[in-house]
DRENDO-1510 file (C-alpha; in Angstrom, 1 decimal, always signed):
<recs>
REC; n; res; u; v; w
REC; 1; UNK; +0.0; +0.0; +0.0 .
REC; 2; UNK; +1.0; +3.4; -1.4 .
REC; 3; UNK; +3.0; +5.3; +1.8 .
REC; 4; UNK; +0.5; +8.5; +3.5 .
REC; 5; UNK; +0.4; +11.4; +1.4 .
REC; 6; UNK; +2.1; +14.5; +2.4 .
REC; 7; UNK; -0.3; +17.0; +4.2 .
REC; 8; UNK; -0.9; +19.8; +2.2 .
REC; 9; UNK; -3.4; +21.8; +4.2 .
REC; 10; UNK; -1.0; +23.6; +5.7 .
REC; 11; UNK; +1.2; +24.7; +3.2 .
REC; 12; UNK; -2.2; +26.3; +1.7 .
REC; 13; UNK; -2.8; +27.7; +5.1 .
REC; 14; UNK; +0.9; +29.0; +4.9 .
REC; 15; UNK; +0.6; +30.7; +1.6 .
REC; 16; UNK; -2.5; +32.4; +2.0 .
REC; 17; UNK; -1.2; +34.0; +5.8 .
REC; 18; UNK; +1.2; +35.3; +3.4 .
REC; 19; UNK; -0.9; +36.7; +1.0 .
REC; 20; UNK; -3.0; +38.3; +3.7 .
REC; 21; UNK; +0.4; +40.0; +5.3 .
REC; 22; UNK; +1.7; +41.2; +1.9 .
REC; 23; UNK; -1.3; +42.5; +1.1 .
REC; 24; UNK; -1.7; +44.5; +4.6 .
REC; 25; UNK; +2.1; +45.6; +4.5 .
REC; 26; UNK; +1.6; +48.5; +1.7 .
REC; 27; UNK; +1.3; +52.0; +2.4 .
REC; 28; UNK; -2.1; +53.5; +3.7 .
REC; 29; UNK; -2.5; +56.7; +3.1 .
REC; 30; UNK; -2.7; +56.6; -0.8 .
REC; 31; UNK; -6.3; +56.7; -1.9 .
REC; 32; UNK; -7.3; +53.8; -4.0 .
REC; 33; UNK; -9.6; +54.2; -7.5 .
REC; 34; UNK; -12.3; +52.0; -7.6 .
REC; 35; UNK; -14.6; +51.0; -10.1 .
REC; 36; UNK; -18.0; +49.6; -9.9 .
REC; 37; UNK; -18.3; +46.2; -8.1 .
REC; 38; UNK; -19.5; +43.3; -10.9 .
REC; 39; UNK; -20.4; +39.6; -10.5 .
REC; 40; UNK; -17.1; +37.8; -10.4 .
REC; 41; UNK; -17.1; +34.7; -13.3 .
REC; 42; UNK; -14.4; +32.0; -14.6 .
REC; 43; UNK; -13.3; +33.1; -17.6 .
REC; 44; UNK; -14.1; +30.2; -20.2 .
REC; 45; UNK; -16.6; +28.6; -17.7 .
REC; 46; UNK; -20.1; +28.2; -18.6 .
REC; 47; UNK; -23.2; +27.0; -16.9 .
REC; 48; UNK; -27.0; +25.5; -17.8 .
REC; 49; UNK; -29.5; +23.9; -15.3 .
REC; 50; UNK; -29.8; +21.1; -17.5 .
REC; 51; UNK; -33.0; +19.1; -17.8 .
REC; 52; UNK; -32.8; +15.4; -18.1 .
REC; 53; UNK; -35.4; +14.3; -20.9 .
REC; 54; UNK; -35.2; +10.1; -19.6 .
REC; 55; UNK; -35.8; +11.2; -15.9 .
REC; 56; UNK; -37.7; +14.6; -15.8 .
REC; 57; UNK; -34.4; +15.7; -13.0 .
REC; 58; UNK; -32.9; +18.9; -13.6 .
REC; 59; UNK; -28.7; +19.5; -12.9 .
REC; 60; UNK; -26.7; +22.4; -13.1 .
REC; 61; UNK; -23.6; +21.4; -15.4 .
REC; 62; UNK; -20.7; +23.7; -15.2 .
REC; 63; UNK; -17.9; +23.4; -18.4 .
REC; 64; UNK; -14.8; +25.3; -18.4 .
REC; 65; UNK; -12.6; +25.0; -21.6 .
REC; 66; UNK; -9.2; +24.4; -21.9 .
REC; 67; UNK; -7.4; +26.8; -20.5 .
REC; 68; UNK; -4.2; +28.3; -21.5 .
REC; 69; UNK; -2.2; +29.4; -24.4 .
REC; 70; UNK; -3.9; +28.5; -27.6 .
REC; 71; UNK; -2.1; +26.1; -29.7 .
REC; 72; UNK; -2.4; +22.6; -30.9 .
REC; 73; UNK; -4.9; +20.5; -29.7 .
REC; 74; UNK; -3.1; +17.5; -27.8 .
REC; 75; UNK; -2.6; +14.5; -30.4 .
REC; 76; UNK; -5.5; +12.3; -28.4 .
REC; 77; UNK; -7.5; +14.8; -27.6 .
REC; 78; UNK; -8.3; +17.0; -24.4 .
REC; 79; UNK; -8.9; +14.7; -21.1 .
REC; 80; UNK; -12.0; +15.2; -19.0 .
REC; 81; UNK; -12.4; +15.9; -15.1 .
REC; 82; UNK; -15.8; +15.5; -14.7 .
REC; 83; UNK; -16.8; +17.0; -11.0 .
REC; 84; UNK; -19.6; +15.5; -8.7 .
REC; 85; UNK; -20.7; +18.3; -6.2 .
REC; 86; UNK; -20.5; +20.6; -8.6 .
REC; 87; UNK; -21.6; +23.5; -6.3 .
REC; 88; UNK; -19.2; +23.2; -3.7 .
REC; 89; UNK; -16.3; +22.2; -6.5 .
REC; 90; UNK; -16.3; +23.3; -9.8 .
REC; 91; UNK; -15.1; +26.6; -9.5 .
REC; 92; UNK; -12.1; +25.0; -7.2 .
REC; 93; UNK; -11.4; +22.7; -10.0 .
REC; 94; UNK; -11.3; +24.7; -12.7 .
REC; 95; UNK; -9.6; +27.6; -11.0 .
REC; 96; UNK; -7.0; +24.6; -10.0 .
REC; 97; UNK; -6.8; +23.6; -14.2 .
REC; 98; UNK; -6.5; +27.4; -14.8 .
REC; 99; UNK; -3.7; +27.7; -12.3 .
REC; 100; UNK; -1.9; +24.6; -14.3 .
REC; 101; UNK; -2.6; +25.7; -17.5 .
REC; 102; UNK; -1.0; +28.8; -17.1 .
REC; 103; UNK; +2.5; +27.6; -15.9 .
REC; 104; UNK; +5.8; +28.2; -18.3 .
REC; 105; UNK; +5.6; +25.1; -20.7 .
REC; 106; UNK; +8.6; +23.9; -19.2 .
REC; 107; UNK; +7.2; +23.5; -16.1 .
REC; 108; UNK; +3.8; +21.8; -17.4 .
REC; 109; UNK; +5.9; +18.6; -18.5 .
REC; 110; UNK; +3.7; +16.8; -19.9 .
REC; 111; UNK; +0.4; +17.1; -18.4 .
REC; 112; UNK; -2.5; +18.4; -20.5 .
REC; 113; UNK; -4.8; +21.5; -20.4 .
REC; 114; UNK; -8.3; +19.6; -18.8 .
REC; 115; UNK; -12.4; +20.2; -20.0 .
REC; 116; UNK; -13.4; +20.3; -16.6 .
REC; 117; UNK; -17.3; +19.8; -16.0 .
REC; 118; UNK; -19.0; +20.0; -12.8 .
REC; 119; UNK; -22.6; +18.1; -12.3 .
REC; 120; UNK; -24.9; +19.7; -9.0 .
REC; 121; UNK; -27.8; +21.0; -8.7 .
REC; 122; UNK; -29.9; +24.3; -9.5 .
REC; 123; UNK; -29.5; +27.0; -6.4 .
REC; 124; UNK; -26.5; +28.2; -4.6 .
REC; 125; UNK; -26.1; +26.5; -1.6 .
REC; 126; UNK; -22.5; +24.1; -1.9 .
REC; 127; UNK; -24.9; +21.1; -1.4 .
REC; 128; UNK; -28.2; +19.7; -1.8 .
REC; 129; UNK; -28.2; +17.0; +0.9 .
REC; 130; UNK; -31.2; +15.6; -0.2 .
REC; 131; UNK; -30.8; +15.9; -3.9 .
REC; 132; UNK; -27.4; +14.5; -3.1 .
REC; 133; UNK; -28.6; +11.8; -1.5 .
REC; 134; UNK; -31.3; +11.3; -4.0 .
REC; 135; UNK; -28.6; +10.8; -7.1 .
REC; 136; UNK; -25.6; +9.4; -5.8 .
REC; 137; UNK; -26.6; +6.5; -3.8 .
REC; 138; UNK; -27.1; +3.0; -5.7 .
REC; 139; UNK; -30.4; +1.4; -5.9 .
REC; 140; UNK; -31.2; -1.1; -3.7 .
REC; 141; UNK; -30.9; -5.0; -5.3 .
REC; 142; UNK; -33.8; -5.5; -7.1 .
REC; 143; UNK; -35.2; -2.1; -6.5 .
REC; 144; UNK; -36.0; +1.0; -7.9 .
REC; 145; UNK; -35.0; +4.3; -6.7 .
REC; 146; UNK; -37.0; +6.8; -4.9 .
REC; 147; UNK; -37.7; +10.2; -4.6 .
REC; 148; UNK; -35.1; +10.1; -1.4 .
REC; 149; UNK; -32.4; +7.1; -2.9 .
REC; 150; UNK; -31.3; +5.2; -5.4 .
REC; 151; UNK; -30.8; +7.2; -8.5 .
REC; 152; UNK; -27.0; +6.4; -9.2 .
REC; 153; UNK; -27.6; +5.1; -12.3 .
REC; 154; UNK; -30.1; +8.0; -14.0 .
REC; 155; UNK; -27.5; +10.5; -13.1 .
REC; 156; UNK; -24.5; +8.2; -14.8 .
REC; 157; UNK; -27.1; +7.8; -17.6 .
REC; 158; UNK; -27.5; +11.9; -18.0 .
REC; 159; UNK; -24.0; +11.7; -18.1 .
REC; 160; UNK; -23.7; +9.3; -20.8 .
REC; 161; UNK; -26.5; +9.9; -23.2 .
REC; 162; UNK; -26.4; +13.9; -22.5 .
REC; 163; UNK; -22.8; +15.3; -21.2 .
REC; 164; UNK; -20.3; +13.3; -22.9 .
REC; 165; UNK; -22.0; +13.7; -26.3 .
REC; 166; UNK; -22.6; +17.3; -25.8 .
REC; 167; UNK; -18.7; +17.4; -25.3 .
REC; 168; UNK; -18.1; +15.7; -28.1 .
REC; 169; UNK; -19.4; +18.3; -30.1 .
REC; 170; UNK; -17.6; +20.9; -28.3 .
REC; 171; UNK; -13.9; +19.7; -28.1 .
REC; 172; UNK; -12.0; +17.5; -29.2 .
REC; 173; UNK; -11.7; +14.4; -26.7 .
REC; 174; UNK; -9.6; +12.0; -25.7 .
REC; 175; UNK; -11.7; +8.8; -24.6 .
REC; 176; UNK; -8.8; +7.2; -22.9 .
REC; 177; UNK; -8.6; +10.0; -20.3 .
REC; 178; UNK; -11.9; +10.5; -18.9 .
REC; 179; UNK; -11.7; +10.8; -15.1 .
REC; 180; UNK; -14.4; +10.8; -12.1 .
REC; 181; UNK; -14.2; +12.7; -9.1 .
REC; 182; UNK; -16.2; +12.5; -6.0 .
REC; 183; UNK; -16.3; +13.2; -2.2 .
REC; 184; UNK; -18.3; +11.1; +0.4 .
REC; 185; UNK; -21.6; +10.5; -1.7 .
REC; 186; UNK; -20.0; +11.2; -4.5 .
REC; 187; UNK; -17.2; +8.9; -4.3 .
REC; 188; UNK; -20.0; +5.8; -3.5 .
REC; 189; UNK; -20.9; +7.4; -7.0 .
REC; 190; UNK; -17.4; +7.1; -8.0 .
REC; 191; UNK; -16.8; +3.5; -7.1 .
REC; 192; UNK; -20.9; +2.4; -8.0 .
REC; 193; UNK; -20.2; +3.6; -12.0 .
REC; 194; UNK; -16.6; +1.5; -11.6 .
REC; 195; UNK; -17.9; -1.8; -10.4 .
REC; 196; UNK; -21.1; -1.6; -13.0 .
REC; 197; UNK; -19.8; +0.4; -15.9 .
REC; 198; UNK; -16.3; +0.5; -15.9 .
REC; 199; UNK; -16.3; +1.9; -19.6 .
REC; 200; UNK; -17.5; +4.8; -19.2 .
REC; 201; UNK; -15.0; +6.2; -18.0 .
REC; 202; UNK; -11.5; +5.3; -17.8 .
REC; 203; UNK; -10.0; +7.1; -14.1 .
REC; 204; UNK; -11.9; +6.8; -11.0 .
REC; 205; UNK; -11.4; +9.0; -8.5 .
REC; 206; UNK; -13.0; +8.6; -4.7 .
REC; 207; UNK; -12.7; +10.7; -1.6 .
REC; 208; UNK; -13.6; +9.4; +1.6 .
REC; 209; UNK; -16.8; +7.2; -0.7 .
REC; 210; UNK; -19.5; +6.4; +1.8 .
REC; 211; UNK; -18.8; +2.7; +1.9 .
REC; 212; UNK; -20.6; +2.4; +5.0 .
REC; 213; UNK; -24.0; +3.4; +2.5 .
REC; 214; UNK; -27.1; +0.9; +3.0 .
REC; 215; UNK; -25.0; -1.5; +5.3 .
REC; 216; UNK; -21.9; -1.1; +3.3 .
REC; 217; UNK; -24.2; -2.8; -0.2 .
REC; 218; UNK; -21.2; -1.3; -2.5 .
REC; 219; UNK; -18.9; -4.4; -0.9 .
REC; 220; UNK; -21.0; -6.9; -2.3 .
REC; 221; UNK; -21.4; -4.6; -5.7 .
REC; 222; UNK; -17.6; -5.3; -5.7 .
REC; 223; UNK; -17.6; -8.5; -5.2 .
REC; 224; UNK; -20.4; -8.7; -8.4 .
REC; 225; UNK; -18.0; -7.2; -10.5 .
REC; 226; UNK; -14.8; -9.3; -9.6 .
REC; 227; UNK; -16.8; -12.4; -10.1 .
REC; 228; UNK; -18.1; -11.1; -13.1 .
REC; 229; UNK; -14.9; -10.1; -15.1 .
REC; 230; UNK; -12.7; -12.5; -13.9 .
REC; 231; UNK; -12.5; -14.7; -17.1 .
REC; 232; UNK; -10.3; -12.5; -19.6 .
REC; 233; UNK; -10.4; -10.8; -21.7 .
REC; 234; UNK; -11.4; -7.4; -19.8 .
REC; 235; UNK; -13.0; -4.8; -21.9 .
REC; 236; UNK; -12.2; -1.7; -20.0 .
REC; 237; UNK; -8.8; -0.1; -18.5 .
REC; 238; UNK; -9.8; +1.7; -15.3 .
REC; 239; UNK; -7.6; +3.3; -12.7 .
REC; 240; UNK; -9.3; +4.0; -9.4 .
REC; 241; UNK; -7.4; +6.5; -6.6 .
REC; 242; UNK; -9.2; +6.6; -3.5 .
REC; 243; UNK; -8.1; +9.1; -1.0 .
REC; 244; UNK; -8.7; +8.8; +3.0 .
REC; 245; UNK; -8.7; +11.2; +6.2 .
REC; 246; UNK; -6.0; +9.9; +8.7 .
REC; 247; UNK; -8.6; +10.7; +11.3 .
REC; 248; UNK; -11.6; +8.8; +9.7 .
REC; 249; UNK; -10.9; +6.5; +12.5 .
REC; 250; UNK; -13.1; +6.0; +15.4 .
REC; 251; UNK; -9.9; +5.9; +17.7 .
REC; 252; UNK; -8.9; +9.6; +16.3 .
REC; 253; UNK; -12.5; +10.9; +16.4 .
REC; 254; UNK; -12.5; +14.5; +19.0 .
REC; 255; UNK; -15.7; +13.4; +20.5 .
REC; 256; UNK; -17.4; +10.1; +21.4 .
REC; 257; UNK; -20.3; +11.1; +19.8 .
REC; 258; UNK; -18.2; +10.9; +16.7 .
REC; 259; UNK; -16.2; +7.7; +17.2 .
REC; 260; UNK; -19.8; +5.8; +17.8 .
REC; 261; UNK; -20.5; +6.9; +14.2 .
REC; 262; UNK; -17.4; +5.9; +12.7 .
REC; 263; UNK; -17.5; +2.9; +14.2 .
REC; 264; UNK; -20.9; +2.3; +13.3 .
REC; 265; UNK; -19.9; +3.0; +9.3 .
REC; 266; UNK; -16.8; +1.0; +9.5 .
REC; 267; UNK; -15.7; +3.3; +6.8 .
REC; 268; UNK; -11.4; +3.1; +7.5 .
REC; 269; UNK; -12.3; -0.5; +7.7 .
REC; 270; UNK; -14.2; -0.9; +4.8 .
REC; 271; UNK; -12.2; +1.1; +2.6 .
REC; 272; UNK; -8.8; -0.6; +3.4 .
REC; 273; UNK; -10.7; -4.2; +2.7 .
REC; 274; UNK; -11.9; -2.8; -0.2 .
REC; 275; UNK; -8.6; -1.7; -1.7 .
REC; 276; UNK; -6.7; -5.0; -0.4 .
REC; 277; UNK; -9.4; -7.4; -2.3 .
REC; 278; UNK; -9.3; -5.7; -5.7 .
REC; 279; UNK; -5.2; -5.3; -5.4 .
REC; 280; UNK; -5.2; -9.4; -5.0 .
REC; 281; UNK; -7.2; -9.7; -8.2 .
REC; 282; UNK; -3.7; -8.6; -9.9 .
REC; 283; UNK; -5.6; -7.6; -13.1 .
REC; 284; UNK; -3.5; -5.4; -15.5 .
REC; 285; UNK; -6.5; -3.3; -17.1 .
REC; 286; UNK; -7.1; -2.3; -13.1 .
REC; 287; UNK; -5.3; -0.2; -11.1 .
REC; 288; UNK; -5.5; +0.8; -7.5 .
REC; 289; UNK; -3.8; +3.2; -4.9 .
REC; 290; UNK; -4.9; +4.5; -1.6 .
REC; 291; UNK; -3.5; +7.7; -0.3 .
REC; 292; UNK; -4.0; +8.6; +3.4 .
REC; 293; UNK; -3.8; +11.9; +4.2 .
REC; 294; UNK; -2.8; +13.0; +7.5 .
REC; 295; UNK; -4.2; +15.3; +10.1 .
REC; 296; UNK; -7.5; +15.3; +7.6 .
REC; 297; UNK; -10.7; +14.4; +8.8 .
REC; 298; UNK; -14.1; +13.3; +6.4 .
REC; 299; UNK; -14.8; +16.8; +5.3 .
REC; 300; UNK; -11.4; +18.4; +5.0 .
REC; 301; UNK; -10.1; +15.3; +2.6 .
REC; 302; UNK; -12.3; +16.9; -0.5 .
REC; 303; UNK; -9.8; +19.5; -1.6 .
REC; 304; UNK; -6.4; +17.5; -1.8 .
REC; 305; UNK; -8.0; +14.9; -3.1 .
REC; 306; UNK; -9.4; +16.8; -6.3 .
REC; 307; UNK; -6.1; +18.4; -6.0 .
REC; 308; UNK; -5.1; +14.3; -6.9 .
REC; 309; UNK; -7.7; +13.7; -9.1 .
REC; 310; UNK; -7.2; +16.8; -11.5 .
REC; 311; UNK; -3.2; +15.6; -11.6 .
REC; 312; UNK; -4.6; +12.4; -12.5 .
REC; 313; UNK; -7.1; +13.3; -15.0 .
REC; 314; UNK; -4.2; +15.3; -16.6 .
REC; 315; UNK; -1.7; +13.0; -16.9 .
REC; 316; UNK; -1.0; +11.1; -20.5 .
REC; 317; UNK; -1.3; +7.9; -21.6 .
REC; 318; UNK; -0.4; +4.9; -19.8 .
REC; 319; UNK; +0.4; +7.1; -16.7 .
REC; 320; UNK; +0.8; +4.4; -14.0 .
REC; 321; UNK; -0.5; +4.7; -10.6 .
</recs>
């Protein structure tokens, strides 16, 4: 298992202390000119709610072009971060792609300019917990979903039969770099669209995924899909990265009240079971790494871990993990 990632909160904490000081340490008494305030925006960011013609839903879809200088378009195309959450992280992904893109090209290497698209919901609060709930968790076996669960697979099918061909149309894609990201809910997204359609896309990307979701029913869906591609040849080529909080522990919860939910969700357990078990299926066309971050807990794992996923989603072909 991959050693603990390096903790990068507080080098972000460092830098913007620094920002704040530089920007206090100027002279005062010269009168500043100000224009009038406007709505910030992303430049080359655009946004639709979006209405689902199969399911009658409605999502707000964010898509930020390449950014950077214009030149050639990569040989294979553009690679894809697609963004669950997109309320509370689009804009930090695409400002992160921006920040990238505009590096000297000798500092790039060989990473390439992103379409990033974030998928949420209509409104501007960073999250919908019910609609979130609503369209990230799997259905039940054998069931249907509800107005309250189960509607994985109509949002992965929006995706599919809406987003990507939409995209298609718009840049020029590379279909062997097309990378998931999602946090809690949205990594159980992530790993769900892995074990039950792992050609769509082709990097997989989970934060701290709600394992513990309907008594931890993703296990078994991994188990499904083991048993089900285990006579070659595979069709797909996935790479899944799954990112944890050191303190997603019940021993390194701050409260009891939080260690009895943490271990009620079994989530450190789960997740490290889960890695270990698809590691010993030693199958080439899958790849698998767990990071652990440390000092994080649940919430604070979201923004290193897209920091990972857009470095991902960016690298080239046959990048290893």
């Amino acid at each position: 298992m991959p050693s603990p990632m390096p903790r990068r909160t507080a080098l972000a904490a460092t830098a913007a202390s620094g920002l704040w000081l530089a920007g206090c340490a100027g002279p005062t008494h010269r009168a500043a000119t100000q224009g009038a305030e406007q709505a910030a925006h992303l430049p080359g960011a655009t946004q639709r709610d979006w209405t689902d013609p199969a399911s009658g839903l409605t999502w707000r879809v964010w898509v930020q072009a390449p950014q950077g200088p214009q030149g050639p378009v990569p040989a294979t195309g553009h690679p894809v971060l697609y963004v669950l959450d997109g309320n509370a992280c689009f804009a930090m992904a695409a400002q992160l792609a921006r920040n990238s893109a505009g590096r000297p090209a000798d500092m790039r290497g060989n990473q390439s300019s992103a379409v990033v698209v974030g998928i949420g919901h209509p409104g501007d609060a960073p999250y919908d917990q019910p609609a979130r709930q609503r369209d990230y968790t799997p259905p039940a076996a054998g069931q249907s979903p509800t107005p309250q669960a189960g509607g994985a697979d109509r949002l992965l099918d929006f995706i599919t039969h809406q987003v990507q061909p939409h995209l298609a149309q718009r840049f020029a894609i590379d279909p062997q770099r097309q990378t998931l990201f999602g946090h809690s809910f949205g990594g159980l997204l992530v790993l769900h669209a892995l074990f039950t359609r792992p050609q769509q896309f082709t990097r997989y990307a989970a934060a701290s995924p709600s394992v513990w979701w309907n008594q931890g029913q993703v296990m078994q869906t991994a188990q499904a899909f083991a048993q089900r591609h285990t006579p070659p040849p595979r069709a797909f080529q996935a790479q899944l990265q799954l990112r944890l909080g050191a303190l997603e522990r019940a021993e390194a919860a701050p409260n009891a009240a939080r260690a009895a939910v943490l271990q009620e969700r079994r989530m450190w357990e789960r997740i490290h079971q889960l890695t270990d078990a698809l590691a010993e299926l030693h199958w080439s066309e899958l790849q698998v790494q767990l990071g652990v971050l440390p000092g994080l807990d649940h919430g604070a794992v979201m923004a290193p871990a897209l920091i990972d996923a857009l470095a991902l989603a960016q690298s080239p072909r046959g990048f290893l993990l």
